[in-house]
Backbone as numpy.savetxt, mean C-alpha at the origin, in Angstrom:
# Nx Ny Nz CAx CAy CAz Cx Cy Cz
21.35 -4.35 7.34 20.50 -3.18 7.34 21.39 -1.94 7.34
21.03 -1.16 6.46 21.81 -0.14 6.60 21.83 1.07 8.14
22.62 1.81 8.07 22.04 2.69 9.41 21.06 3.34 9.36
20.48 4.04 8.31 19.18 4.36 8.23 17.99 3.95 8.70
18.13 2.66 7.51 16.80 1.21 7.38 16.67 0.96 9.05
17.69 0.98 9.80 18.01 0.22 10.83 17.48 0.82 11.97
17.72 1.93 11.92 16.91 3.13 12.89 15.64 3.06 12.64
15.09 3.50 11.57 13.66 3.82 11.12 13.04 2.55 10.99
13.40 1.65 10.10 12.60 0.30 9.96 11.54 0.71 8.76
12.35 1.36 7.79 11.41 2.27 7.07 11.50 1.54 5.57
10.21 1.67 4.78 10.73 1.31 3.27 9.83 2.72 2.81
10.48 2.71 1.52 9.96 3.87 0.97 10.36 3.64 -0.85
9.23 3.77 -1.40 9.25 3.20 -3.01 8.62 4.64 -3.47
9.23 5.18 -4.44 9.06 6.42 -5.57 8.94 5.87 -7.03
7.77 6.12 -7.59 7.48 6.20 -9.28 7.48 7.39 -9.86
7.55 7.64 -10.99 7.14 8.54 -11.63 6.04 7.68 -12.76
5.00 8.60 -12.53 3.26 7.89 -13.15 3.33 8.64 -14.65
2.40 8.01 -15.65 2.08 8.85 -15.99 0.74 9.71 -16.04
0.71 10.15 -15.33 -1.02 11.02 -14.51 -0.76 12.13 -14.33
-1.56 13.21 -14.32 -1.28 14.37 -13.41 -2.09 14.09 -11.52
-1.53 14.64 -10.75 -1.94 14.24 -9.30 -3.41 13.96 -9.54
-4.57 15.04 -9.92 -5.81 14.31 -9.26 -6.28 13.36 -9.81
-5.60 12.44 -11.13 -5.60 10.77 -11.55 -5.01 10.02 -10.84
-3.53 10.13 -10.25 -3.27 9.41 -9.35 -3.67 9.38 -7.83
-4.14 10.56 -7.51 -5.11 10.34 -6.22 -6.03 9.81 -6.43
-6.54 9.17 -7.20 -7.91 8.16 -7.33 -7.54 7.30 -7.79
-6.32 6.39 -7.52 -5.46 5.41 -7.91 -5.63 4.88 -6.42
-5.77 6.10 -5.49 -5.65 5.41 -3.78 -7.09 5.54 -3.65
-8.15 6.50 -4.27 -9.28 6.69 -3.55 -10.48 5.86 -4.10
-10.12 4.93 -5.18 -11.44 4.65 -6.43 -11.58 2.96 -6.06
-12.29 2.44 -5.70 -12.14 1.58 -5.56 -11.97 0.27 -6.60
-12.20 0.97 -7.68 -11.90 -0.25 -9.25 -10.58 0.36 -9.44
-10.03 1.42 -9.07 -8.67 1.23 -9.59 -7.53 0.76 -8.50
-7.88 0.99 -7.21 -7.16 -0.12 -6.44 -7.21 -1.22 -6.41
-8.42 -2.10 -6.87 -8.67 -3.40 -7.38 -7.35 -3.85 -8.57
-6.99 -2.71 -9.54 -6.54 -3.22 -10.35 -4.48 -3.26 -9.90
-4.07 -2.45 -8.80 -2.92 -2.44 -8.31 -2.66 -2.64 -7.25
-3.45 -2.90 -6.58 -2.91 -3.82 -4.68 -2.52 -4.94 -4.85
-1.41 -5.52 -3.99 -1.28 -6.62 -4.00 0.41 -6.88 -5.05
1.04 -7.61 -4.43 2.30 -7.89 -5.10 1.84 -8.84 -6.92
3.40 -8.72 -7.90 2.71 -9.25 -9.10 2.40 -10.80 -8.98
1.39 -11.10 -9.74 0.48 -12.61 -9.58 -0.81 -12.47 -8.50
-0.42 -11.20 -7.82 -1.77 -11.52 -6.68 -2.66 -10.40 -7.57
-3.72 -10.55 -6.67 -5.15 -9.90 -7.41 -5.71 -9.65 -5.85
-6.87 -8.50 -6.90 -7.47 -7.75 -4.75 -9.33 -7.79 -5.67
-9.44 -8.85 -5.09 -10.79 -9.02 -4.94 -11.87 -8.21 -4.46
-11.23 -7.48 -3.29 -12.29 -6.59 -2.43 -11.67 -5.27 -2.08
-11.93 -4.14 -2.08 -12.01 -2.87 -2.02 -13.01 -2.00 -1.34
-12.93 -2.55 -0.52 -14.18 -1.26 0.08 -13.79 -0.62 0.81
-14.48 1.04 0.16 -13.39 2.28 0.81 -14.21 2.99 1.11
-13.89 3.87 2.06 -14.27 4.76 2.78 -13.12 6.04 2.79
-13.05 6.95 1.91 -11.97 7.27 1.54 -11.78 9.00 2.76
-11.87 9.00 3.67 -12.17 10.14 4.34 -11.13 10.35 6.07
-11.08 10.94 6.40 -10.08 10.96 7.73 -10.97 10.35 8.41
-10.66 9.61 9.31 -11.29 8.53 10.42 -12.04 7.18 9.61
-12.04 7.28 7.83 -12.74 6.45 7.29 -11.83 5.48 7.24
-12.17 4.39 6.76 -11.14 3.06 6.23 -11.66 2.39 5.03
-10.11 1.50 4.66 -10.10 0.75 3.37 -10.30 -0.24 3.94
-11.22 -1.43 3.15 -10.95 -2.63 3.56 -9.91 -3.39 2.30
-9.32 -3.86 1.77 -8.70 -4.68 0.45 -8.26 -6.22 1.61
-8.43 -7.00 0.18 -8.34 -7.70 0.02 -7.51 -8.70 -1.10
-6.28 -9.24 -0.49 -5.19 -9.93 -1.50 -5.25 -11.36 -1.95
-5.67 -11.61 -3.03 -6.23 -13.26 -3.55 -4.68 -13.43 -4.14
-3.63 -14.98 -3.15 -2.52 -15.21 -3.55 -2.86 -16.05 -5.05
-1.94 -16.11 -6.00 -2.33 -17.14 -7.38 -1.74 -18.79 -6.34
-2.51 -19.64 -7.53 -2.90 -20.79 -7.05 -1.24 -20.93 -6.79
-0.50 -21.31 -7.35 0.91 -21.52 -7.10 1.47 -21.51 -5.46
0.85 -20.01 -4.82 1.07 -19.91 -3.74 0.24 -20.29 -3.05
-0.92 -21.29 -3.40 -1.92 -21.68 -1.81 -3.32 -20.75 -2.31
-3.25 -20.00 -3.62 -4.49 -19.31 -3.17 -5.15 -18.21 -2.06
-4.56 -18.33 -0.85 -4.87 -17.51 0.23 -5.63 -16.27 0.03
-6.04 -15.94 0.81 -6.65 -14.34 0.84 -6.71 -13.57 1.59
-5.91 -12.42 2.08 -5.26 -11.88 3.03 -5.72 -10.40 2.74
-6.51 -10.05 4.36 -6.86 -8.58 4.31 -6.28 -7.52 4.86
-5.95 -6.01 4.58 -5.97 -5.11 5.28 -6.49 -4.48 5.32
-6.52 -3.43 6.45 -7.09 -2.14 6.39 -6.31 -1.41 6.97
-6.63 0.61 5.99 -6.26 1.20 6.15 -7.17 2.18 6.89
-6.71 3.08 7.93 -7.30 3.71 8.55 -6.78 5.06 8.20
-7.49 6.19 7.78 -6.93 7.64 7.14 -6.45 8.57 7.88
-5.98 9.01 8.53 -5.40 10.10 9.10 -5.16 11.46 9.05
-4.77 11.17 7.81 -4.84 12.90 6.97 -4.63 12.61 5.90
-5.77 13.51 4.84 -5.60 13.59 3.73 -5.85 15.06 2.99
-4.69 15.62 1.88 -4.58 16.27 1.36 -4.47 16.29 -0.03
-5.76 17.07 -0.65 -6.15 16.30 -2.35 -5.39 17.53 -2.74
-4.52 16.97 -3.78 -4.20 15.81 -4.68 -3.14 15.56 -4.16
-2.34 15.80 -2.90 -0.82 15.95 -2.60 -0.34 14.59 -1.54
-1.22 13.99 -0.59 -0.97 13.55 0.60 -2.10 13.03 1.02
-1.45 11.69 1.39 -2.58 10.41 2.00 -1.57 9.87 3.08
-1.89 9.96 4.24 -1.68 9.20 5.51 -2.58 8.27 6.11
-2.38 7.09 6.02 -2.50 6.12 6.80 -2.13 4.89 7.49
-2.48 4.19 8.50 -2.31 3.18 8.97 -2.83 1.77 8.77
-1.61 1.13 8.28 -2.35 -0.43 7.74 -1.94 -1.43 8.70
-3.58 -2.21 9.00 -3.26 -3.13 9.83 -3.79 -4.48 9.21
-3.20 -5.49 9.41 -3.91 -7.24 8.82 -5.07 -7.29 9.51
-6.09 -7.69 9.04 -7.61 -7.60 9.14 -8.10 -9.12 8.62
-9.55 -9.61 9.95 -10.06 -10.41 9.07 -10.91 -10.14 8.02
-12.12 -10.96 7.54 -12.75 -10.16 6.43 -14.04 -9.40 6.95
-14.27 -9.39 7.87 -15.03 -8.44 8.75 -14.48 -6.73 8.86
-13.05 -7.18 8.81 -12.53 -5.74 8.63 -11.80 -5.61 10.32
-11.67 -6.24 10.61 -11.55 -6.63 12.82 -9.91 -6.42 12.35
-9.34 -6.06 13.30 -7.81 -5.82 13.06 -7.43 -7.49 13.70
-6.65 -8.19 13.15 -5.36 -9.21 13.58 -4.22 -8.63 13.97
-3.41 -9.77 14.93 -2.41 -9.40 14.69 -1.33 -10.27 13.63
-0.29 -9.59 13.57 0.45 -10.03 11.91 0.52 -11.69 12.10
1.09 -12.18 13.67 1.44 -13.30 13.16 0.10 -14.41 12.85
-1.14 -14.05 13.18 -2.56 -14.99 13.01 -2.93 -14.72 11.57
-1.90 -13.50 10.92 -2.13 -13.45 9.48 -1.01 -14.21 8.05
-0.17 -15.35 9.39 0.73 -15.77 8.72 1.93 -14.97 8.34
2.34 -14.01 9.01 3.75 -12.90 8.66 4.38 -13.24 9.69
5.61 -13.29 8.78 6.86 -13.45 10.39 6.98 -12.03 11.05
7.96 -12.51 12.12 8.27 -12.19 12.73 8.96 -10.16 12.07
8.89 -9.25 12.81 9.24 -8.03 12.44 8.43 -7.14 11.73
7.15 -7.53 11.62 6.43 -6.84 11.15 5.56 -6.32 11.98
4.67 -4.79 12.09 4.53 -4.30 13.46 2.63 -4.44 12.83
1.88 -4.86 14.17 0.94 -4.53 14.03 -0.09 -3.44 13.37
0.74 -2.32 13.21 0.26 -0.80 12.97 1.41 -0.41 11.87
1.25 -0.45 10.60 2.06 0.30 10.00 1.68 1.77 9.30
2.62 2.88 9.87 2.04 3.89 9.36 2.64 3.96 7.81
2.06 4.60 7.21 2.03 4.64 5.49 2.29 6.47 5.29
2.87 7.35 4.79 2.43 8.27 4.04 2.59 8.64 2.85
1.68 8.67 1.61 1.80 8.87 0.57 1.88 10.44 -0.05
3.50 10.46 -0.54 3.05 11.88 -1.43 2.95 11.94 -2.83
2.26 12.57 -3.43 2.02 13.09 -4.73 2.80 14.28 -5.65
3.84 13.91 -5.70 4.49 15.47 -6.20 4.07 15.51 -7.58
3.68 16.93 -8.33 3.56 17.02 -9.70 5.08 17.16 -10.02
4.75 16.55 -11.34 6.17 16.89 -12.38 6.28 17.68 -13.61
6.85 18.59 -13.66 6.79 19.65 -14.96 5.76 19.23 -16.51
6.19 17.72 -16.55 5.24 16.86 -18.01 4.16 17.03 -17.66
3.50 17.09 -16.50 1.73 16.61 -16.49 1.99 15.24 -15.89
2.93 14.99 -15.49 3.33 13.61 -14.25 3.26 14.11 -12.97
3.24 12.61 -12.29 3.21 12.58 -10.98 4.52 11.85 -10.47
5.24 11.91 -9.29 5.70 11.69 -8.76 5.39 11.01 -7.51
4.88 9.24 -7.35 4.71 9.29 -6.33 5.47 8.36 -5.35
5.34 8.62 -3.80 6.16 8.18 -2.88 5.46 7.55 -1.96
5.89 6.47 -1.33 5.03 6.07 -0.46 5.75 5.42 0.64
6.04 5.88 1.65 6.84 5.72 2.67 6.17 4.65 3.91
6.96 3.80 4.53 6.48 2.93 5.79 7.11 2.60 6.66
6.48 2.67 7.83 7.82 2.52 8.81 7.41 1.67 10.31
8.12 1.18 11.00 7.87 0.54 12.28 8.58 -1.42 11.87
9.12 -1.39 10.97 9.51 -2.27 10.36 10.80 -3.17 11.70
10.99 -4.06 12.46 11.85 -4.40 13.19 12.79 -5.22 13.06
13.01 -6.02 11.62 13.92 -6.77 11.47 14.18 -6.76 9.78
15.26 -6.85 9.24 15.81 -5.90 8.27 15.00 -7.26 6.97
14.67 -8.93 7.44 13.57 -9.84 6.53 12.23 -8.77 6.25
11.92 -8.84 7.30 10.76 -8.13 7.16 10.30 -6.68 6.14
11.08 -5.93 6.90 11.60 -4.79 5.74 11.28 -4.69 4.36
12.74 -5.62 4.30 13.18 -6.57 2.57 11.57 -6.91 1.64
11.41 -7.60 2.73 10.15 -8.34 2.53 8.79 -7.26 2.04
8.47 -6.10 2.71 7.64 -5.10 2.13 7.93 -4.37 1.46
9.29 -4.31 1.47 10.06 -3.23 0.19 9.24 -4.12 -1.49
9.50 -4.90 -0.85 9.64 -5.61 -2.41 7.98 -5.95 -2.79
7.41 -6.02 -2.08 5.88 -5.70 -2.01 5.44 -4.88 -2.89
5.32 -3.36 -1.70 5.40 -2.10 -2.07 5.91 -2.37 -3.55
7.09 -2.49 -3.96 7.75 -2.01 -5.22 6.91 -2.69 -6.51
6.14 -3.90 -6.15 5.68 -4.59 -7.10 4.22 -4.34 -7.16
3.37 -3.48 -6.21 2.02 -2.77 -5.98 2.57 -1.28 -6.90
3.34 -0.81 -7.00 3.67 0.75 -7.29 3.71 0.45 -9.08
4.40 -0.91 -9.47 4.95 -0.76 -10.78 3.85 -1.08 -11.42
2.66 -2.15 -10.94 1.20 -2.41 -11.07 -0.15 -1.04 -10.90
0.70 -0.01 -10.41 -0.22 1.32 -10.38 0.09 2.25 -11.53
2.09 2.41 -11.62 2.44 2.37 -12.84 2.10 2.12 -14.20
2.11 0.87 -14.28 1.66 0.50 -15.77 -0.17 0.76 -15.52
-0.83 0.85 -14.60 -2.62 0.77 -15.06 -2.21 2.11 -15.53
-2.11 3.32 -14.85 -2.00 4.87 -14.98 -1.19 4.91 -16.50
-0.50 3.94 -16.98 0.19 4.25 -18.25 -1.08 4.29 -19.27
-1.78 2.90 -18.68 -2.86 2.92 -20.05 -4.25 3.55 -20.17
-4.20 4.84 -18.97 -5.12 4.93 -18.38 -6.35 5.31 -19.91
């Protein structure tokens, strides 16, 4: 772990989209277009139900491909602050399908992953009529774990990526 990673327990994945911000803020707020980019590549998100508002929540839902067991693994996000088109804060926790918070390990995650992960998403515009976006996480305790959502994250972002390409 680097000294950074190591302190913070942080991952943090940046795209450049091609959208201007208030297309890619409804990349987090729409619920058919988070359907089409949650979830690492091969998985699929069956369920989306959003409540897109401060104190509101996401429910999603991650359908693994058969290869991996099939599984279906929920979170939710709880909003915190949101600023259109610039900034989405929230907290994601493993959920059953009721939407009830778990904790990580009854959701099958090892070890280092924190019950409560805070999330904040920014939106920077880019001179083209692009977006710039970032999406930061942190509370991360062991540098697997980390690894392990980095590479998540990175494969949910490049899947938001390419939908917003063909939008």
């Amino acid at each position: 772990m680097t000294q950074d990673s190591a302190g913070s327990g942080e991952v943090a994945v940046t795209r450049d989209v091609d959208a201007p911000p208030d297309v890619a803020w409804r990349a987090w707020s729409d619920p058919d277009r988070i359907r089409q980019w949650w979830g690492p590549a091969g998985f699929s998100c069956p369920r989306a139900d959003v409540d897109f508002r401060v104190g509101g929540t996401t429910l999603v839902a991650m359908q693994a491909p058969t290869e991996y067991g099939g599984f279906l693994m929920h979170n939710r996000w709880t909003y915190g602050a949101l600023s259109v088109p610039t900034r989405i804060e929230f907290v994601s926790e493993f959920a059953d399908a009721d939407g009830r918070a778990i904790e990580p390990a009854a959701a099958g995650i090892p070890p280092g992953v924190p019950a409560r992960v805070p999330h904040v998403v920014v939106l920077e515009p880019l001179p083209d009529g692009r977006t710039r976006v970032t999406v930061t996480e942190t509370g991360y305790t062991s540098e697997q774990a980390r690894l392990q959502s980095q590479l998540g994250q990175e494969q949910c972002m490049d899947k938001m990526q390419a939908m917003l390409a063909r939008r």
